[in-house]
C-alpha positions in Angstrom: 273.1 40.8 152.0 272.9 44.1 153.9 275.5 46.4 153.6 274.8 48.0 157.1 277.6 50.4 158.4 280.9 47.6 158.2 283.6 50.1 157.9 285.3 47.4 155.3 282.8 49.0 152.6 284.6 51.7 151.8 287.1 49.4 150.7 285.1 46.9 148.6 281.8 47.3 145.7 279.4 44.4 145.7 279.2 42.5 142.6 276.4 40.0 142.9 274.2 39.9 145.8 272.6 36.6 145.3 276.3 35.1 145.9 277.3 37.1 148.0 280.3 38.5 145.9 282.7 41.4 146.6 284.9 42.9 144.5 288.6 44.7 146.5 288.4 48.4 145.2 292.3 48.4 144.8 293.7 45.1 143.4 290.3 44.4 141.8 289.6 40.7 142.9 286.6 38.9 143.7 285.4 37.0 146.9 282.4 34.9 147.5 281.4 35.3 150.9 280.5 38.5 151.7 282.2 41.5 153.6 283.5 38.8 156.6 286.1 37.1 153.9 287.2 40.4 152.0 288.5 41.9 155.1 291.1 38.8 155.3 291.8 40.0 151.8 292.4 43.4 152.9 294.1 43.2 156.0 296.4 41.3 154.6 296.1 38.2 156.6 295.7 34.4 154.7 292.8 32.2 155.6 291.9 29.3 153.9 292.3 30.4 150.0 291.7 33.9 150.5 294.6 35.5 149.0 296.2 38.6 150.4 295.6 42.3 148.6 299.4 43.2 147.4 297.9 46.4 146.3 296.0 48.0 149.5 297.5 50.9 151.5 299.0 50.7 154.6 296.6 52.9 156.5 293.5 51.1 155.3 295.4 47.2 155.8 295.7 48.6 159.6 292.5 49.9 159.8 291.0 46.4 158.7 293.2 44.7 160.5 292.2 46.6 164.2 289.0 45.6 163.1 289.3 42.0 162.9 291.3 41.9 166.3 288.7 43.4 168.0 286.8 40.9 170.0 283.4 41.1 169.1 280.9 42.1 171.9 278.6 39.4 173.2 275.0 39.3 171.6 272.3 40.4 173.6 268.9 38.1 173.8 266.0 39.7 172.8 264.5 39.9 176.0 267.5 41.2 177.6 267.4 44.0 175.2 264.0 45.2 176.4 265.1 44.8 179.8 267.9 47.0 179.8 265.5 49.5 177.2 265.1 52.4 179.3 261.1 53.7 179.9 260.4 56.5 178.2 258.8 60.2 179.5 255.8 60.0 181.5 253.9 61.9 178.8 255.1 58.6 176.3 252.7 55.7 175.6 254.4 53.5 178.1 253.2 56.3 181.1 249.9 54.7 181.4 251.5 50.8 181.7 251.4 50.6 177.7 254.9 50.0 177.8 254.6 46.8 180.0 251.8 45.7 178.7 253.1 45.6 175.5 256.0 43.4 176.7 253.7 41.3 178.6 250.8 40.8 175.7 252.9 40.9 172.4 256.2 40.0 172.8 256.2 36.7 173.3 253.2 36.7 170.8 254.0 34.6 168.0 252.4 32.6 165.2 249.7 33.3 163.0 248.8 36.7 165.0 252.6 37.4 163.9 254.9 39.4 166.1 255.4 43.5 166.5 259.9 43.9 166.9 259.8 46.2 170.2 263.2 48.4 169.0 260.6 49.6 166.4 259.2 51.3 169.1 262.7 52.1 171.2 264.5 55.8 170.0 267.4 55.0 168.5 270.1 57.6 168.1 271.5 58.9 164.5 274.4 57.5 163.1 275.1 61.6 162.5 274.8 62.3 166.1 276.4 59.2 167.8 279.3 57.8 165.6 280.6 54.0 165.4 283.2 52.9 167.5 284.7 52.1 163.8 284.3 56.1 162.7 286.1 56.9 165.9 288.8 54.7 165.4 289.1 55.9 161.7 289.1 60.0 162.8 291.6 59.1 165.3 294.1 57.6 162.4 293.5 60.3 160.2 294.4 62.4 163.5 297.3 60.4 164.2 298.5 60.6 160.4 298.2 64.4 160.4 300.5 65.0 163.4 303.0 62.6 161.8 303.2 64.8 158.6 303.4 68.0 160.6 307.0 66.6 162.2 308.0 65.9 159.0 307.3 69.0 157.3 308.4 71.1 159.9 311.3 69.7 160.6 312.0 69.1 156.9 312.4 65.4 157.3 313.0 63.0 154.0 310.2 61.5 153.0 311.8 58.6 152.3 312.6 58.6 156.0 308.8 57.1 156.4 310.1 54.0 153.7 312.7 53.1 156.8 312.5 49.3 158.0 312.3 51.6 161.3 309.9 53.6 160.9 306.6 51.3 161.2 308.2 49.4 164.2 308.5 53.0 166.2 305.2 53.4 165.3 304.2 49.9 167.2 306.7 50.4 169.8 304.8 53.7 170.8 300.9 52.0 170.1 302.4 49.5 172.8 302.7 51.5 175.7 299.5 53.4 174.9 298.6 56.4 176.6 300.8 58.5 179.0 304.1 58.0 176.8 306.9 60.0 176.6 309.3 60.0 174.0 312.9 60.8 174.9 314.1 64.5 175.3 316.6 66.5 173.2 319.3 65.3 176.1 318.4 61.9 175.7 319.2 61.4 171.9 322.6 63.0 172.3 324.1 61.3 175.0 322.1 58.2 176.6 319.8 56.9 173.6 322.8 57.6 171.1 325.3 55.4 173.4 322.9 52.7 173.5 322.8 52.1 169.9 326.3 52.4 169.7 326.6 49.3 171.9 324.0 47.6 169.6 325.7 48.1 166.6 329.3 46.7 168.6 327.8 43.9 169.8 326.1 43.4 165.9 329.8 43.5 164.8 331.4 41.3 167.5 328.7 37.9 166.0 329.9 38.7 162.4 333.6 38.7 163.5 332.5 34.7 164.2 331.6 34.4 160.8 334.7 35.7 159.1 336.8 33.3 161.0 335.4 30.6 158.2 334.2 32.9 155.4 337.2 35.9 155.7 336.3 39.2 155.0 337.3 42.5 152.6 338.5 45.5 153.9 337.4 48.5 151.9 339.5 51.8 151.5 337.1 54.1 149.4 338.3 58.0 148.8 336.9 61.1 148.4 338.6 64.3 147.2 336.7 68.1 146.4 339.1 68.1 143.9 341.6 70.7 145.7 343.0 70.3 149.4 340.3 67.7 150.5 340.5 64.2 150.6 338.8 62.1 153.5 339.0 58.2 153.8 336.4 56.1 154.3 337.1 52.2 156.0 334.7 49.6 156.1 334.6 45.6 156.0 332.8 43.6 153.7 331.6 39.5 154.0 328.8 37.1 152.7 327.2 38.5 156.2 326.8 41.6 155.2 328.8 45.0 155.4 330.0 47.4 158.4 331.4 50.6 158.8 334.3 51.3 160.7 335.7 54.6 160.6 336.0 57.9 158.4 339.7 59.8 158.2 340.1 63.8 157.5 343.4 62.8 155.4 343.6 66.1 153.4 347.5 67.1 154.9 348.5 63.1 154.1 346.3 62.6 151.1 349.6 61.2 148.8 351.1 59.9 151.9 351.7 55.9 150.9 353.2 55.6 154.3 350.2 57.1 156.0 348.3 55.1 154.2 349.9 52.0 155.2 349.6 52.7 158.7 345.8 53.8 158.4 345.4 50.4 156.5 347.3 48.3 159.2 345.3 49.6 162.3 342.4 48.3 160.3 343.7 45.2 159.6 344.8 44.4 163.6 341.1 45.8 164.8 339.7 43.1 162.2 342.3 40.7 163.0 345.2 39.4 160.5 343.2 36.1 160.2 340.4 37.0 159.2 341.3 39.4 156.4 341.1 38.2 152.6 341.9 41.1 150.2 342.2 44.8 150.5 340.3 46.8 147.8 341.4 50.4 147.4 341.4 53.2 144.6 343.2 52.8 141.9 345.6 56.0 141.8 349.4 55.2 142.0 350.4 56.1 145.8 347.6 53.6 147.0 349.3 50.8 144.5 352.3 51.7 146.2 350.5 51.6 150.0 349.9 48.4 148.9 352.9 46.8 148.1 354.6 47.8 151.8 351.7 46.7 153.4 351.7 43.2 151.5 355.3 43.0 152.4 354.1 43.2 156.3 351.0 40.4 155.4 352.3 38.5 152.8 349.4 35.8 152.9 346.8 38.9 152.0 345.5 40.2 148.6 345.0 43.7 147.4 343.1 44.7 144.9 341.6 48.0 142.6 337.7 48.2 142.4 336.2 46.2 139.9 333.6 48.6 139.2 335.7 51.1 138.4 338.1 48.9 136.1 334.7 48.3 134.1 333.6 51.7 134.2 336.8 53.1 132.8 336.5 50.2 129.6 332.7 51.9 128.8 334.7 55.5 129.2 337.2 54.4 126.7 334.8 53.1 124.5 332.0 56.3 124.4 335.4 57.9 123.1 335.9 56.1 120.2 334.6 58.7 117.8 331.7 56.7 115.8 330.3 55.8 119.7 330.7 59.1 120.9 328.5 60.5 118.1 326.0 58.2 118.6 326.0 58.8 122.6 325.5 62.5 122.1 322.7 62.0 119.7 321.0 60.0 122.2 321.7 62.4 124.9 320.1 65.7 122.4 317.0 63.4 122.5 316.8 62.6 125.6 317.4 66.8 126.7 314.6 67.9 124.7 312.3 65.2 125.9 313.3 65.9 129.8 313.3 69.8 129.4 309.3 70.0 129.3 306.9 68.6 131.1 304.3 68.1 128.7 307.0 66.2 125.8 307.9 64.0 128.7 305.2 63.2 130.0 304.2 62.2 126.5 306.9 60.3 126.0 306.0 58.4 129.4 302.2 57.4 127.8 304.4 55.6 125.0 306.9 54.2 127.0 304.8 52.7 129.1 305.8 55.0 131.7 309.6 53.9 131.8 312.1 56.4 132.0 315.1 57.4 129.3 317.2 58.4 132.3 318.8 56.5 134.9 320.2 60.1 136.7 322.0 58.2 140.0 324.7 56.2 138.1 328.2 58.2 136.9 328.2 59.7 133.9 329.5 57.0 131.4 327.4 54.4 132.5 324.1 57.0 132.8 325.1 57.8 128.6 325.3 53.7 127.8 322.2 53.1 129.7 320.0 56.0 128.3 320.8 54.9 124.9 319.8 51.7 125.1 316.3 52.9 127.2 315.8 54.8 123.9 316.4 52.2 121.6 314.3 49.6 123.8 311.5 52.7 122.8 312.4 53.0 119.4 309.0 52.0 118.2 307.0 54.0 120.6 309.2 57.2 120.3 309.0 56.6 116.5 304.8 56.6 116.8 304.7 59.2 119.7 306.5 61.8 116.9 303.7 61.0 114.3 300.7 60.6 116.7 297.6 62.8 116.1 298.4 65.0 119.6 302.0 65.7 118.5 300.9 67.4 115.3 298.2 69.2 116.9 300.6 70.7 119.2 302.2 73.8 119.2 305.7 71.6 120.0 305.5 70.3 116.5 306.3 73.2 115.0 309.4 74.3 116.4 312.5 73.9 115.0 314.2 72.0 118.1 311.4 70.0 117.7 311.3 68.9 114.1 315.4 68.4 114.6 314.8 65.9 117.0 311.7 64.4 115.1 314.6 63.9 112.3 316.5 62.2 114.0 314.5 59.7 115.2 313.4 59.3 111.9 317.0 58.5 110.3 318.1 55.0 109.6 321.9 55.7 110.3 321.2 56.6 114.2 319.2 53.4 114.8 321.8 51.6 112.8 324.5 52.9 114.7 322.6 52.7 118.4 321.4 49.6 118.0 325.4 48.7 117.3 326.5 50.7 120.4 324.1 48.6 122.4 325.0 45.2 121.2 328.9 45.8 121.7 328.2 47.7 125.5 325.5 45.6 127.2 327.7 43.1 128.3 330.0 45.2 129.8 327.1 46.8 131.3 326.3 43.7 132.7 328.9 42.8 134.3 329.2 46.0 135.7 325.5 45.5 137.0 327.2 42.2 138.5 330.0 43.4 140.3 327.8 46.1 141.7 325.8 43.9 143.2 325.6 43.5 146.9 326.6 40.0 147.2 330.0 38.1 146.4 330.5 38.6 143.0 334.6 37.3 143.1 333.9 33.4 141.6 331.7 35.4 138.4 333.8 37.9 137.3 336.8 36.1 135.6 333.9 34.2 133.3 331.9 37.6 133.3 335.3 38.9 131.5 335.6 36.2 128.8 331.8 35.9 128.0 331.5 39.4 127.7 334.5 39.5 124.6 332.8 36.6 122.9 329.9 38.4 123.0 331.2 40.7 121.5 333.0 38.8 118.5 329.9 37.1 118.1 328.1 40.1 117.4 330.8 41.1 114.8 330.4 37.2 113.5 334.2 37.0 114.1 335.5 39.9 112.0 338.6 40.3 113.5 338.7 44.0 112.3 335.7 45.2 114.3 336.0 43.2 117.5 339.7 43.5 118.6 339.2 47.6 119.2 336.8 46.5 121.9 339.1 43.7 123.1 341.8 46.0 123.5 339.9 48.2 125.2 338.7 45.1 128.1 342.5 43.7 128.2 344.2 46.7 129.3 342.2 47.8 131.4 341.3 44.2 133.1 344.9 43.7 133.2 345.4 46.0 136.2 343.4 43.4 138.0 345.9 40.6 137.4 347.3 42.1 140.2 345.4 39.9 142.4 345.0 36.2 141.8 341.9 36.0 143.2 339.8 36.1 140.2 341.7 33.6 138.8 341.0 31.2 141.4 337.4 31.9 142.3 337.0 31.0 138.9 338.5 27.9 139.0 337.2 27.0 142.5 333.6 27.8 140.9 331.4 24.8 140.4 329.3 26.1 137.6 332.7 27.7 135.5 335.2 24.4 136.0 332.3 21.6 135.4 330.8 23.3 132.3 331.7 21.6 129.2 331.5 24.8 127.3 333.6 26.7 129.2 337.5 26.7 128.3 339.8 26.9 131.1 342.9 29.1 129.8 346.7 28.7 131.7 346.0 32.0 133.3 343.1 30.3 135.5 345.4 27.6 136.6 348.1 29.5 137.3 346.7 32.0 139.0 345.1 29.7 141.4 348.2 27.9 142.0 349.3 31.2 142.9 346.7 32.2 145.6 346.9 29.2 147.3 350.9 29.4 147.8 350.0 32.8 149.1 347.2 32.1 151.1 348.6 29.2 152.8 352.6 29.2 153.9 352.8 26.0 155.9 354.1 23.1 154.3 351.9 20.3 155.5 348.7 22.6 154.3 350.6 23.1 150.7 350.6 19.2 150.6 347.0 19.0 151.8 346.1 20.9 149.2 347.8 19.1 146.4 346.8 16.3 147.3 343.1 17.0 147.3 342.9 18.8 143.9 342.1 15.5 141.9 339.0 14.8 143.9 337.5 18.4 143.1 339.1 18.1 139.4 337.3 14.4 138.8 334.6 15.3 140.7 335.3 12.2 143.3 333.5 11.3 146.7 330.9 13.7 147.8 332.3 16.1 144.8 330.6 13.8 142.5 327.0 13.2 144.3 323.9 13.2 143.0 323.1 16.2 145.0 326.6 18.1 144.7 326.3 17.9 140.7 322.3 19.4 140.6 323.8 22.3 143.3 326.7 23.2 140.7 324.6 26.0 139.1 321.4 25.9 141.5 323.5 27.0 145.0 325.9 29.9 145.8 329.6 29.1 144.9 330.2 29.5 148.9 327.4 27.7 149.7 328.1 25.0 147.7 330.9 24.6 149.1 330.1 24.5 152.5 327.4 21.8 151.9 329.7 19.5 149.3 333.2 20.4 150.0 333.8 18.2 153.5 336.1 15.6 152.2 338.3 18.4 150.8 338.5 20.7 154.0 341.5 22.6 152.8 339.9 23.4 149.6 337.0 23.7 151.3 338.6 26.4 153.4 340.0 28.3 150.6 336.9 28.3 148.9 334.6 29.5 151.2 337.4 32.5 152.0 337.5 33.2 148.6 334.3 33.0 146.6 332.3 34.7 149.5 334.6 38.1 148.7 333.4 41.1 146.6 335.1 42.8 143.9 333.5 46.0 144.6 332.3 48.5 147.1 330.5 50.6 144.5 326.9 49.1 145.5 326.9 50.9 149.0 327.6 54.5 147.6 329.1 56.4 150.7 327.3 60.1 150.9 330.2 62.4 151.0 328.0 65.2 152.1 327.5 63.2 155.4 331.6 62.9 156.2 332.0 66.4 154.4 330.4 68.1 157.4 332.0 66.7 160.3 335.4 68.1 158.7 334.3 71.0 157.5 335.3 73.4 160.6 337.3 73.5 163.4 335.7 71.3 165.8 337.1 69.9 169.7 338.2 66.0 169.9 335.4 65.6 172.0 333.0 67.0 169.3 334.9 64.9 166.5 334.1 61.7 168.9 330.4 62.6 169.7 329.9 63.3 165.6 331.6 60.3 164.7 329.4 58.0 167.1 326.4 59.3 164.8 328.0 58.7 161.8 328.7 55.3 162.7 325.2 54.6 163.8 323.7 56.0 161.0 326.0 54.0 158.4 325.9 51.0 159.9 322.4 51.2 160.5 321.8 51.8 156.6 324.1 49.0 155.9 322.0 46.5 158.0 318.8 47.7 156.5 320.3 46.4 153.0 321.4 43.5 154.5 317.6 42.3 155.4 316.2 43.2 152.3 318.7 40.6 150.7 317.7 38.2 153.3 321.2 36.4 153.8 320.5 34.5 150.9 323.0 34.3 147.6 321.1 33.0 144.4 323.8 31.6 141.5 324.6 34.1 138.7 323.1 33.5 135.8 325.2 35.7 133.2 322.4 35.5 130.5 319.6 36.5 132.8 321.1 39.4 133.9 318.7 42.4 133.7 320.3 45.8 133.2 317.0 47.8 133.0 316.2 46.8 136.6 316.8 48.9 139.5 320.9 49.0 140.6 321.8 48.6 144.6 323.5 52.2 143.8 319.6 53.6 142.5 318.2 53.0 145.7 317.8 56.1 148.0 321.2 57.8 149.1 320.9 58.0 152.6 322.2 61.6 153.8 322.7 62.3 157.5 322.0 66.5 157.9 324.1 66.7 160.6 322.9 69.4 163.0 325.7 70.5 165.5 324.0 72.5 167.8 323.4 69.2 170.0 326.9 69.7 170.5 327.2 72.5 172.1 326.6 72.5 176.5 326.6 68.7 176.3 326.2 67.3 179.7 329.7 66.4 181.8 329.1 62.9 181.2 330.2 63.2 177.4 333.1 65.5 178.5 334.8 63.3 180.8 
């Protein structure tokens, strides 16, 4: 097999000639067939059982790819290639008729006189001096590539701005029209271009709004304060659709306003429209309990309620305080500073660790504690071998004395002891926290999430009533703010997987509290009687309930979506169901940056500016929001409380998307934005 010049080699080793096997350079798999079947590999396209490279660069997957989709030129006969040979210089051998003759006597020759190949004879240029259509094309990406980095890094773009669902489709976009393109002008993005995706965006929102007629919806009211005079609203709606932003409010002079916030709240609710509206999560703080009392008095069939996140955060903030925890936590924390404050300790630490982290820096402060704790003692073992390894102790870091503190510690029994403790009682309040902040609806889990995570709890304390009921403590009072709201209560009960489990032990308080939503939720008589009536069917499982099908779906589908697939003899139940188990108990997961809201307030600006900066907020937001709604595909997978994995990336750890809002567009614009 000749290797020749195939452009696919720099990508791919051969292995064994004689079978014509390749081996992919980056993912390391083999191929019989030669060069031809790797590039499938490469450019990531499936053929027969030629399985795609999940570890090849983007770059060289296009490069390949180009490659493949470029028709193949014609083959040339062999006598058309002498014909179209040009003759050489007169002083050549062809100037005295050699060259005909030649073509005349021995080309056709053949047999046991053998044959003489004429383009031994031809010139043929250097691969130096002429290069292959394939080396052009490859200088001309590396061209392309360099001018793309030059944008960003003069114009100090993100360069997580090139990991944008956008950013590759712009990239097609402009390959399609080829050459002669012109992007849009300075003008264009502030007025025109920016309009249009306003519209976009609208008519985005205006197909969703069909949705929440049967699934309902959550408004969001998240705050920000700088601690002093500052305090700026954010509104937003939430459904099993996905999320959108609305608006942001400078309500520094009104911040403790209940009244202002009532009215803010009930323009909200009549742009979304009464009927579609669930439940109203807000901040916690007293004026916004109070906001929502006179609002409930204007929508009686609504729900309010406080973030669940933040309800769970402030039970691991009461518990770092107990004073045995809080030792333990700043233990944890010494290690982790002296690992994290040089680079040659952490990157140390990394070769034991397997290159995890101790640190999860993008989550608030309590949770970052619980969770670095438990990274360390998930490393106990390797941090234990990394301080007695043969490179520690030929450092000069092992003789320090911050150093041989640290070594000490990790060396004594009663911090493991006391850790591993920490972490058995905390994980699954971490894990419900990692549930609820989860972009998906979250409301038919959390009730069970509540009363799994105590008996965890006891369990782990084999039932020793002295050592579990600080922690219980701790979980009631702070859950009981959310008793508020009935809604957990009743997505719990209207939960396949919770009310059909045998080892699951429904308590008065999930009866009565969804006897309570539904008297709320629905104020007509004849729907009150529906309602009754159709409880024993979902209670005994009855009718379609009780199929085949509908009993496999309890705990393999989507509360919601089970729902919608079993729940047709029931159709008021069905109906509250689907409003109610397709809610969220959180808004946490989308993690506004303040920065971005922070600067359109933060000077004097004309109502016409404030409109023009507020159409590029909502752009950018709601853009971001329907990124995240792609990667999750639309699709809800049942939650498994057990399975739940803590150590995986958060919704909140992804990238922070930060608008840098540059004003000087502002300024001159044309009178079309000033009418």
């Amino acid at each position: 097999m000749v290797r020749g010049r195939d452009a696919c080699w720099e990508h791919c080793v051969l292995v064994d000639a004689t079978r014509q096997k390749v081996r992919c350079n980056y993912c390391r798999r083999e191929f019989s067939g030669g060069v031809y079947r790797m590039k499938f590999h490469l450019a990531q396209i499936k053929n027969k059982d030629i399985v795609p490279c999940t570890e090849v660069p983007d770059n060289v997957r296009d490069l390949i790819h180009s490659i493949l989709s470029t028709p193949k030129k014609q083959k040339t006969t062999k006598k058309q290639k002498i014909e179209q040979a040009p003759t050489g210089p007169p002083h050549s051998s062809s100037a005295s008729g050699g060259y005909r003759g030649y073509h005349a006597d021995n080309a056709v020759s053949s047999g046991q006189h053998g044959s003489t190949c004429p383009s031994m004879l031809l010139p043929r240029p250097s691969p130096s001096v002429q290069p292959t259509a394939d080396d052009d094309k490859k200088q001309k990406f590396n061209e392309a590539d360099r001018r793309i980095a030059l944008f960003f890094f003069h114009n100090s773009i993100p360069f997580s701005a090139a990991q944008s669902i956008h950013y590759q489709s712009m990239i097609d976009a402009v390959a399609e029209c080829g050459a002669g393109y012109k992007p849009p002008s300075y003008d264009g993005f502030r007025t025109t271009l920016l309009e249009k995706a306003k519209i976009d965006i609208l008519e985005n929102i205006k197909k969703l709004k069909d949705d929440w007629k049967e699934t309902g919806c959550t408004i969001f009211c998240d705050r920000w304060s700088d601690g002093r005079t500052k305090s700026l609203l954010v509104f937003s709606v939430a459904s099993a659709k996905g999320m959108i932003y609305l608006k942001s409010v400078d309500a520094s002079s009104r911040a403790d306003d209940a009244y202002h916030l009532v009215d803010l709240l009930d323009s909200v609710i009549r742009e979304i429209g009464e009927e579609n509206v669930v439940q109203i999560i807000t901040d916690n703080a007293t004026n916004y309990a109070c906001a929502a009392d006179l609002l409930l008095k204007r929508y009686p069939s609504l729900f309010w309620s406080p973030c669940a996140s933040y309800c769970i955060e402030k039970m691991l903030e009461d518990i770092s305080e107990m004073e045995w925890v809080c030792e333990v936590l700043e233990e944890a924390r010494s290690v982790a500073r002296y690992i994290y404050s040089n680079e040659w300790v952490l990157n140390m630490m990394r070769k034991f660790t397997g290159g995890r982290e101790l640190i999860r820096p993008k989550h608030t402060r309590f949770v970052m504690n619980f969770l670095c704790l438990r990274s360390i003692v998930v490393h106990e073992d390797g941090l234990k071998h990394m301080f007695s390894h043969a490179d520690w102790l030929s450092s000069a870091h092992h003789r320090r004395p911050d150093s041989q503190a640290i070594k000490s510690l990790i060396y004594l029994e009663r911090f493991w002891k006391s850790a591993h403790e920490v972490v058995s009682v905390s994980e699954p309040i971490v894990k419900l926290l990692r549930m609820v902040d989860g972009d998906m609806p979250s409301m038919g889990y959390i009730y069970e999430g509540i009363e799994r995570a105590k008996l965890a709890i006891r369990i782990f304390y084999n039932g020793c009533e002295g050592k579990y009921m600080p922690f219980w403590e701790i979980i009631d009072r702070r859950w009981s703010i959310q008793h508020h709201s009935h809604l957990p209560a009743a997505a719990a009960f209207l939960n396949p997987s919770v009310l059909y489990n045998p080892n699951y032990k429904f308590d008065k308080n999930i009866r009565n509290g969804f006897h309570a939503a539904m008297w709320k939720m629905f104020s007509e008589e004849k729907d009150r009687i529906e309602l009754t009536k159709e409880q024993p069917m979902y209670l005994n499982a009855l009718g379609a309930l009780g199929s085949d099908f509908a009993t496999l779906g309890r705990t393999l589908n989507a509360p919601g979506d089970w729902w919608a697939a079993y729940g047709y003899e029931v159709p008021m139940l069905q109906k509250a169901a689907m409003r109610i188990l397709n809610q969220p108990c959180s808004s946490y997961w989308c993690k506004w940056n303040w920065n971005t809201f922070d600067n359109i307030y933060n000077s004097k600006r004309s109502k016409m500016e404030l409109e023009k900066l507020g159409d590029l907020v909502f752009v950018h937001c709601n853009l971001r929001l329907q990124d995240i709604g792609r990667n999750r595909e639309g699709i809800f997978k049942p939650v498994n409380y057990d399975e739940i994995d803590v150590s995986s990336d958060w919704p909140i750890e992804s990238e922070s998307s930060s608008l840098v809002l540059d004003d000087s567009w502002l300024y001159n614009l044309p009178p079309e934005c000033k009418g």
